[in-house]
C-alpha positions as a Markdown table, in Angstrom:
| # | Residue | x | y | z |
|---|---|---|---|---|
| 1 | Unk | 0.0 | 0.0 | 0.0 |
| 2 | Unk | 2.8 | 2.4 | 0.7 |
| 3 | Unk | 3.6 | 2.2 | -2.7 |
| 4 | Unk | 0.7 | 2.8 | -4.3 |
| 5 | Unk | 0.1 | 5.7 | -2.0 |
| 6 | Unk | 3.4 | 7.5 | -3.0 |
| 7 | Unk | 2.6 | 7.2 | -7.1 |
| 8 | Unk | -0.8 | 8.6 | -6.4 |
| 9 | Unk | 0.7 | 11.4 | -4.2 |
| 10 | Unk | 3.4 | 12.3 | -6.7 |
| 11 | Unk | 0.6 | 12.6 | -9.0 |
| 12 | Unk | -1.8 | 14.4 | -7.4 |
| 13 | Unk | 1.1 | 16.8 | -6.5 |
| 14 | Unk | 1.8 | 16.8 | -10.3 |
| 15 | Unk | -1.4 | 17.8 | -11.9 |
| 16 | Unk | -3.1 | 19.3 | -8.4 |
| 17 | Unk | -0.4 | 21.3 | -6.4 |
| 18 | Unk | 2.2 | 22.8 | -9.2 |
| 19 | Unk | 3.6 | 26.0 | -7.2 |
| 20 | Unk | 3.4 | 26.8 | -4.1 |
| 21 | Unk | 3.8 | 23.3 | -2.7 |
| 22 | Unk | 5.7 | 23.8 | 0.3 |
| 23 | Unk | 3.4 | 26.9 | 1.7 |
| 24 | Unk | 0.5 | 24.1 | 1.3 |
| 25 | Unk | 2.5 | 21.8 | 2.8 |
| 26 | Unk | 2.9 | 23.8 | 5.6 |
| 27 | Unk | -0.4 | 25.0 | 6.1 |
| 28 | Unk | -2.2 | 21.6 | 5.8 |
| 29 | Unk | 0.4 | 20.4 | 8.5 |
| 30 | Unk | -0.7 | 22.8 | 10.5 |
| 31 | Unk | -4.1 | 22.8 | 10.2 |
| 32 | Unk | -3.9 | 18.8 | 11.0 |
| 33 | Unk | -1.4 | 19.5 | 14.1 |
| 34 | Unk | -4.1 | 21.9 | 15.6 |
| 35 | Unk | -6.9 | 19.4 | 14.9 |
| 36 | Unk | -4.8 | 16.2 | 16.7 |
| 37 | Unk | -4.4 | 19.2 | 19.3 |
| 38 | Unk | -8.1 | 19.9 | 20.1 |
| 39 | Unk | -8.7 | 16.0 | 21.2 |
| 40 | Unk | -11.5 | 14.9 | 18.5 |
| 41 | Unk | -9.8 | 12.0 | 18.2 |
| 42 | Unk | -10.6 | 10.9 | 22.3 |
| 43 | Unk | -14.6 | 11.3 | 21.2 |
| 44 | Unk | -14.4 | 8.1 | 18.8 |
| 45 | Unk | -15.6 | 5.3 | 19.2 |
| 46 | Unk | -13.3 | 2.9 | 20.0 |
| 47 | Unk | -12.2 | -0.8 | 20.4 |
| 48 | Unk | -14.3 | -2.8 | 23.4 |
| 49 | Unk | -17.1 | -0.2 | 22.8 |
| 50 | Unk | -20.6 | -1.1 | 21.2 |
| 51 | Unk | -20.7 | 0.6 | 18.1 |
| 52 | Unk | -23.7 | 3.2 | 17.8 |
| 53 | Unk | -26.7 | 1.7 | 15.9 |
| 54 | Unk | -26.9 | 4.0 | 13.5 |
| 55 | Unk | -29.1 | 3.7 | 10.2 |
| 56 | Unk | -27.1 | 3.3 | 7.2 |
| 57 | Unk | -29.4 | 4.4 | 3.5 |
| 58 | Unk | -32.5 | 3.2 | 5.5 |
| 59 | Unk | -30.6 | -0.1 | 7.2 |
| 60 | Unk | -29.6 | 0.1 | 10.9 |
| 61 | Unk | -25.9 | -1.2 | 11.7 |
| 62 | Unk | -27.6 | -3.9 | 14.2 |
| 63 | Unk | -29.7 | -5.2 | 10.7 |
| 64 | Unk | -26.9 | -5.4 | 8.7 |
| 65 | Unk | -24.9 | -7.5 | 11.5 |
| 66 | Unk | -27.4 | -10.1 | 11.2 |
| 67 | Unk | -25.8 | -10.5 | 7.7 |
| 68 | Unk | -22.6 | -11.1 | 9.8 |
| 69 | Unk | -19.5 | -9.1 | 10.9 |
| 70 | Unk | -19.4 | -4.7 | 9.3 |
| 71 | Unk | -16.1 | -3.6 | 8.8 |
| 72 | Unk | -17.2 | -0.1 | 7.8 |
| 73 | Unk | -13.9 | 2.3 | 6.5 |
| 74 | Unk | -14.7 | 6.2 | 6.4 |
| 75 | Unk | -13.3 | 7.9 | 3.8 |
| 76 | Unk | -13.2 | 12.2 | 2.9 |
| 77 | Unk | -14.4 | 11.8 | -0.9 |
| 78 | Unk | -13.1 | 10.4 | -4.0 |
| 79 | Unk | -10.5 | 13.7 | -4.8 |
| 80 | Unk | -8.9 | 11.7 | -2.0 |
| 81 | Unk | -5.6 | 10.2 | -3.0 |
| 82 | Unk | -4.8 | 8.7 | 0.2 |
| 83 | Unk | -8.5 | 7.3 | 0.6 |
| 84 | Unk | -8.6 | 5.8 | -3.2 |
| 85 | Unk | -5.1 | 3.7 | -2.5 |
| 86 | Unk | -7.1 | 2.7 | 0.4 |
| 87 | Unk | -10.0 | 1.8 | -1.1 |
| 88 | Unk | -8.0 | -0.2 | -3.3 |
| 89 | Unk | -6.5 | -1.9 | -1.4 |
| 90 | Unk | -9.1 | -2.8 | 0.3 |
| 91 | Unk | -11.1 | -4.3 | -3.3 |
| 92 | Unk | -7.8 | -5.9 | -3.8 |
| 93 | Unk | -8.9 | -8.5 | -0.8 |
| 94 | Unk | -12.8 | -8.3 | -1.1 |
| 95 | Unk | -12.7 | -11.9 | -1.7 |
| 96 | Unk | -11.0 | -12.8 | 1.6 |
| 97 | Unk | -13.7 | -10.7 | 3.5 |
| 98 | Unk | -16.1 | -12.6 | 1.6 |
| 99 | Unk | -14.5 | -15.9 | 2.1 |
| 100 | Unk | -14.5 | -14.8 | 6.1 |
| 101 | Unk | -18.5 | -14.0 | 5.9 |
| 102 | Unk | -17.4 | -10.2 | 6.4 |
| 103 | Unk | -19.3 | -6.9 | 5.2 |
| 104 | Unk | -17.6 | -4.1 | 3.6 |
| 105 | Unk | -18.9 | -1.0 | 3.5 |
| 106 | Unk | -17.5 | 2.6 | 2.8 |
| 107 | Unk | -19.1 | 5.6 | 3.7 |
| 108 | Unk | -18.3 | 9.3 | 2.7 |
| 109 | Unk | -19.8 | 13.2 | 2.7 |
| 110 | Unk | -20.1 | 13.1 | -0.7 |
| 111 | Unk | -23.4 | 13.3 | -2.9 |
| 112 | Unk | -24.8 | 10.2 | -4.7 |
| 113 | Unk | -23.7 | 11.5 | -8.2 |
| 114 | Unk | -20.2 | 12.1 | -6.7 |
| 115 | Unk | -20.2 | 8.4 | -5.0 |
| 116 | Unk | -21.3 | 7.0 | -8.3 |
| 117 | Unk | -18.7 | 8.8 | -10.3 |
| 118 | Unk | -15.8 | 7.7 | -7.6 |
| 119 | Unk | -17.3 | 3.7 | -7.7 |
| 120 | Unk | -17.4 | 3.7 | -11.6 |
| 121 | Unk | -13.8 | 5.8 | -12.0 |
| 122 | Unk | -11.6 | 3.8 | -9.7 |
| 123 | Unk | -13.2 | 0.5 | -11.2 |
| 124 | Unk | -14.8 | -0.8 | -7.2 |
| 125 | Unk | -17.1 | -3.4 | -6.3 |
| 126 | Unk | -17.3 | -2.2 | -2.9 |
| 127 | Unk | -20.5 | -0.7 | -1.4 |
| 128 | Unk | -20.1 | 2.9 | -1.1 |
| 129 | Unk | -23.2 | 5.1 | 0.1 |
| 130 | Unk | -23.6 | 8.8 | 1.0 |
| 131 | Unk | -24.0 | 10.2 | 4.3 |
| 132 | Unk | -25.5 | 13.6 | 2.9 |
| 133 | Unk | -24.9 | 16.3 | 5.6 |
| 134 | Unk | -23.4 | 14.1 | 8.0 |
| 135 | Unk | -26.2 | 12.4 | 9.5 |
| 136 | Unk | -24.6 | 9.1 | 10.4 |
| 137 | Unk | -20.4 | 10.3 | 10.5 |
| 138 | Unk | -21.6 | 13.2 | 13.2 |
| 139 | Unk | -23.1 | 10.7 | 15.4 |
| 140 | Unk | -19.7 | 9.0 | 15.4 |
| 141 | Unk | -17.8 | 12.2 | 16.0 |
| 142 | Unk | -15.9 | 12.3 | 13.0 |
| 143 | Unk | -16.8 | 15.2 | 11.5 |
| 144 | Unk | -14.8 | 18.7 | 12.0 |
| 145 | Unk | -14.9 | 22.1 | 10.2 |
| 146 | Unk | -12.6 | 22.7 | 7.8 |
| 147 | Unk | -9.7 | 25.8 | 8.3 |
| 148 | Unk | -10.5 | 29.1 | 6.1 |
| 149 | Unk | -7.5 | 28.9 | 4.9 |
| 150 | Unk | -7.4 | 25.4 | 3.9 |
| 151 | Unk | -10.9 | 26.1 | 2.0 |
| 152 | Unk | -9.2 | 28.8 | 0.3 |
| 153 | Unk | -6.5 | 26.5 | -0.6 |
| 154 | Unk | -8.9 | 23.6 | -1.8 |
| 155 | Unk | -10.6 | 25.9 | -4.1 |
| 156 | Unk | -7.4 | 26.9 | -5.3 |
| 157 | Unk | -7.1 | 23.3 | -6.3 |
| 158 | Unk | -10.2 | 22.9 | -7.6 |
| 159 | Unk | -11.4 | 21.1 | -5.0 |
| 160 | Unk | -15.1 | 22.3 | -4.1 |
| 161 | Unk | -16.3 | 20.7 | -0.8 |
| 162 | Unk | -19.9 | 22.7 | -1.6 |
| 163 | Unk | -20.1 | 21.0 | -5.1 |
| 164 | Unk | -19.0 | 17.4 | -4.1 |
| 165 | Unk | -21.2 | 17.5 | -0.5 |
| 166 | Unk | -23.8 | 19.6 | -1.8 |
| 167 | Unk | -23.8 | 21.7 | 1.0 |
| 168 | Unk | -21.6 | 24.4 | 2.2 |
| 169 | Unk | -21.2 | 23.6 | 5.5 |
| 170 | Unk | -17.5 | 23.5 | 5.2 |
| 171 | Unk | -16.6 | 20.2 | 7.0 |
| 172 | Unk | -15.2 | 17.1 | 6.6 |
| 173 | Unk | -14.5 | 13.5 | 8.7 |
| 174 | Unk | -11.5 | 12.0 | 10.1 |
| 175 | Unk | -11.1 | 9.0 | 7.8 |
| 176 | Unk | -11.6 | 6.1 | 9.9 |
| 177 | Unk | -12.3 | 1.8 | 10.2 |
| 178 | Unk | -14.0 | 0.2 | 12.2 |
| 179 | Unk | -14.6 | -3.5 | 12.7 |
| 180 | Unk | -17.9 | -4.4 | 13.9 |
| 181 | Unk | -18.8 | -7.9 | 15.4 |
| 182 | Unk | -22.4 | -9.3 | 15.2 |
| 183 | Unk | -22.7 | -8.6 | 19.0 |
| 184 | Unk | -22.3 | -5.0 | 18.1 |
| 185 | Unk | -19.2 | -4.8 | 19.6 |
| 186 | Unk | -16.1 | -2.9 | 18.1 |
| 187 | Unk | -13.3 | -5.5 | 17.6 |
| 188 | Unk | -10.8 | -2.8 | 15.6 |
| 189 | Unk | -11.0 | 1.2 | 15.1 |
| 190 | Unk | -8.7 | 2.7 | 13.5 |
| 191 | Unk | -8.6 | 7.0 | 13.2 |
| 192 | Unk | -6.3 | 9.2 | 13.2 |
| 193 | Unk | -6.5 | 13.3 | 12.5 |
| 194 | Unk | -3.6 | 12.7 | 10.5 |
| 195 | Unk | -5.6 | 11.8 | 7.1 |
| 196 | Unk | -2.5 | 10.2 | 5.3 |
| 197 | Unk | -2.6 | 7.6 | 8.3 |
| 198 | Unk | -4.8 | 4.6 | 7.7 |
| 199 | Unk | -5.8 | 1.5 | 9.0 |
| 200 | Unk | -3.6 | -1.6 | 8.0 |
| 201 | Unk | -5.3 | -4.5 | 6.2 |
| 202 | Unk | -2.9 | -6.8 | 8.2 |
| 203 | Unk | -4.4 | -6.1 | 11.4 |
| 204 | Unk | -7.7 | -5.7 | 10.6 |
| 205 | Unk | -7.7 | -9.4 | 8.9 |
| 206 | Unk | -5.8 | -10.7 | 12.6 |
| 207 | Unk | -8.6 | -9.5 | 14.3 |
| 208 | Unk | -10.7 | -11.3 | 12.1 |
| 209 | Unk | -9.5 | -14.1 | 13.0 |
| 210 | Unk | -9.9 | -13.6 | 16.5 |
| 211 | Unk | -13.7 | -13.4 | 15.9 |
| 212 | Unk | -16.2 | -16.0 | 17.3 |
């Protein structure tokens, strides 16, 4: 994965950042120091907690868990390098989930057009659904405003969090995965403010393993 991640960041850099890198660099640094800094990350849910039974495009989590065990991944939207090479990675072992009786869903901000065009241009068979305004990532703390600055920045980039969430609310969620158990129960969460950290397949599938 750390591969894939670094061509997809020398790309983005390529056709997305052009000059001015390092004072973007900078900035978005900052902006995700102060956000480790104000303690968001201490309101997640987390492993050994039962996971809130939210409803999911009209299905609670404690339905789908009758199906067997959720792992559900977070991700900010499909402009995302960092979130596609996870995503990817995660298609890249559908299957085994599968084999292991394991749900896969991802969730993002992002409006149904924009989830359709990120399933159909990254080629994945995963389930990916909207959570329009933040009506199921809010309950799970995730979600934070967005700097001015960075805004700015983003639209400098053509990045337009109003067009792609059809809202202008300004916001956007930690990336984050979490596995869920059919007792409800978190068995792995993984998020980190830091949203070039993810969640690493290797642990996910030893807990797995670990599941009754």
């Amino acid at each position: 994965m750390k591969n894939l991640i670094l061509i997809v960041i020398i790309l983005f850099g390529q056709n997305v950042f052009g000059s001015g890198i390092e004072d973007r660099k900078t900035l978005f640094q900052g902006a995700t120091e102060r956000l480790k800094d104000s303690g968001i990350e201490k309101k997640i849910p987390k492993q050994g907690e039962s996971f809130p039974n939210v409803t999911i495009k009209g299905v609670s989590v404690s339905d789908r868990l009758k199906q067997g065990p959720l792992l559900l991944t977070v991700y900010r939207g499909g402009w995302c390098p960092y979130c596609m090479a996870q995503l990817k990675e995660i298609e890249s072992r559908l299957q085994d989930f599968k084999n292991k009786k394991v749900q896969v869903l991802a969730i993002s901000p992002e409006t149904d057009k924009e989830v359709s065009k990120t399933k159909k241009k990254n080629n994945l068979s995963i389930e990916l659904v909207s959570d329009l305004n933040y009506q199921v990532l809010r309950k799970l703390n995730l979600v934070f405003k967005v700097e001015d600055k960075v805004l700015t920045e983003y639209n400098k980039m053509g990045l337009d969090l109003s067009q792609s969430q059809g809202n202008n609310n300004g916001e956007l969620p930690i990336p984050a995965t979490f596995l869920i158990d059919q007792k409800g129960i978190i068995v792995y969460s993984f998020a980190d403010a830091d949203y070039t950290k993810r969640a690493k397949l290797e642990d996910i599938f030893f807990q797995i393993k670990e599941l009754k």
